[in-house]
C-alpha positions as CSV (number, residue, x, y, z in Angstrom):
1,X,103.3,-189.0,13.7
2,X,101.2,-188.1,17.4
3,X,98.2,-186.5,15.9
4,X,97.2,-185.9,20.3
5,X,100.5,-183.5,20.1
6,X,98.6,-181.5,17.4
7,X,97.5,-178.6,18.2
8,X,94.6,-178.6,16.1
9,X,93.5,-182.3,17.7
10,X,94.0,-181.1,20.8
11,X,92.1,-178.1,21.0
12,X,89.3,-179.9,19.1
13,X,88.9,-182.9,21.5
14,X,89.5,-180.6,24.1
15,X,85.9,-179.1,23.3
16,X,84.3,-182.8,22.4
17,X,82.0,-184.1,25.4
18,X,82.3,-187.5,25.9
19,X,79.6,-188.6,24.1
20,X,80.9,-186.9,21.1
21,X,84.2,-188.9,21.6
22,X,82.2,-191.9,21.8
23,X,80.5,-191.2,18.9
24,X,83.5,-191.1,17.0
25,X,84.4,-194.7,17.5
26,X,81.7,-195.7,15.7
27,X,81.1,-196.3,11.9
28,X,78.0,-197.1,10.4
29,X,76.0,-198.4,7.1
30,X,73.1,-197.1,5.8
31,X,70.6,-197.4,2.6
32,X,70.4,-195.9,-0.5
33,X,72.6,-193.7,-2.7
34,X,71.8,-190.0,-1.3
35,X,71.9,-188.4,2.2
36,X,68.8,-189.9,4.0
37,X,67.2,-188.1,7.0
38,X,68.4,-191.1,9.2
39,X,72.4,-190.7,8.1
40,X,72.0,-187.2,8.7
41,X,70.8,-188.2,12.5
42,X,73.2,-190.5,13.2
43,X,76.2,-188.0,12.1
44,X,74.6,-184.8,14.1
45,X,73.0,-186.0,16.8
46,X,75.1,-189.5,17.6
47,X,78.5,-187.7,16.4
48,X,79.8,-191.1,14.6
49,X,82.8,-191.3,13.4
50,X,82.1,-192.9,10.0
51,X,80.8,-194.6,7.3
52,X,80.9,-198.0,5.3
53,X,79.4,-198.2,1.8
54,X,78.2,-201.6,0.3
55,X,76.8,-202.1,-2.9
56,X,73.9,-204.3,-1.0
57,X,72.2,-201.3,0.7
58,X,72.7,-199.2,-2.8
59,X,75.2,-196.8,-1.3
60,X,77.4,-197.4,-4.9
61,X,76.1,-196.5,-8.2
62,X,78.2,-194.9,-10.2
63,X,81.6,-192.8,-9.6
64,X,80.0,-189.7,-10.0
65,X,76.9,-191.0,-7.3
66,X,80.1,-191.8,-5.1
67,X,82.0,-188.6,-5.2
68,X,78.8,-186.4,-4.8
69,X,77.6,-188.9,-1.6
70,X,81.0,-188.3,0.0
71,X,81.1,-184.5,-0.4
72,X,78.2,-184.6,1.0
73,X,78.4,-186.3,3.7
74,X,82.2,-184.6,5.0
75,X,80.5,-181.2,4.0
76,X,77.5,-182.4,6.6
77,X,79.9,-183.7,9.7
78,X,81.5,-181.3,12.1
79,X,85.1,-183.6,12.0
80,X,85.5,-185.5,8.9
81,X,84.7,-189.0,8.5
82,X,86.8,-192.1,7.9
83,X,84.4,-193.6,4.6
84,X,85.3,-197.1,4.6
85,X,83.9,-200.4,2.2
86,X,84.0,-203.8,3.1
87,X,86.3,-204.5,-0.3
88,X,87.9,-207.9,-0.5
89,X,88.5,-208.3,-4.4
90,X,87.0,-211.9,-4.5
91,X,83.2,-212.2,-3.7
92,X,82.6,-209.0,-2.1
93,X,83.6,-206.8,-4.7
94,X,81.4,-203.6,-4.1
95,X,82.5,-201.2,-6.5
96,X,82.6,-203.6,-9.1
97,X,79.7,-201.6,-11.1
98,X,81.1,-198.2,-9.8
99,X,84.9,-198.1,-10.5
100,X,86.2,-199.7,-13.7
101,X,88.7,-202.5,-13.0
102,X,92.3,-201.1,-13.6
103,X,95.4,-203.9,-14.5
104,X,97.1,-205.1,-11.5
């Protein structure tokens, strides 16, 4: 699928500034488990275009803590975000306290 022939993409990056566009290329990390004054920043005023949670800056507690931090943060941005994790399965395993294992 061409999301560009879109409609709805097109008439939304047609009203992006550049900077905006840029903005979108980036994803971020950030501390702590709740929508911090500096996250909030960097998705208003730098536009980016995403997140990464790890379980070493405390962005995963518990499901609940996960789903409420997401809302939260695609309720704040103006496009939504791509929420990514840096989730291998051996030893970086960051929703190992958050999300019960499940049989392969």
């Amino acid at each position: 699928m061409n999301f560009l022939s879109d409609p709805q993409v097109s008439q939304i990056l047609a009203t992006m500034t550049l900077e905006q566009k840029l903005g979108q290329l980036f994803l971020v990390y950030f501390e702590g488990a709740e929508l911090s004054d500096p996250l909030r920043e960097m998705i208003l005023t730098y536009h980016v275009g995403g997140v990464i949670l790890y379980t070493v800056s405390g962005n995963t507690e518990t499901p609940e803590q996960m789903a409420g931090l997401n809302r939260q943060l695609q309720d704040l941005a103006p496009i939504p975000l791509w929420i990514g994790i840096d989730q291998e399965g051996g030893s970086v395993l960051d929703f190992r306290l958050a999300v019960p294992n499940s049989p392969a």
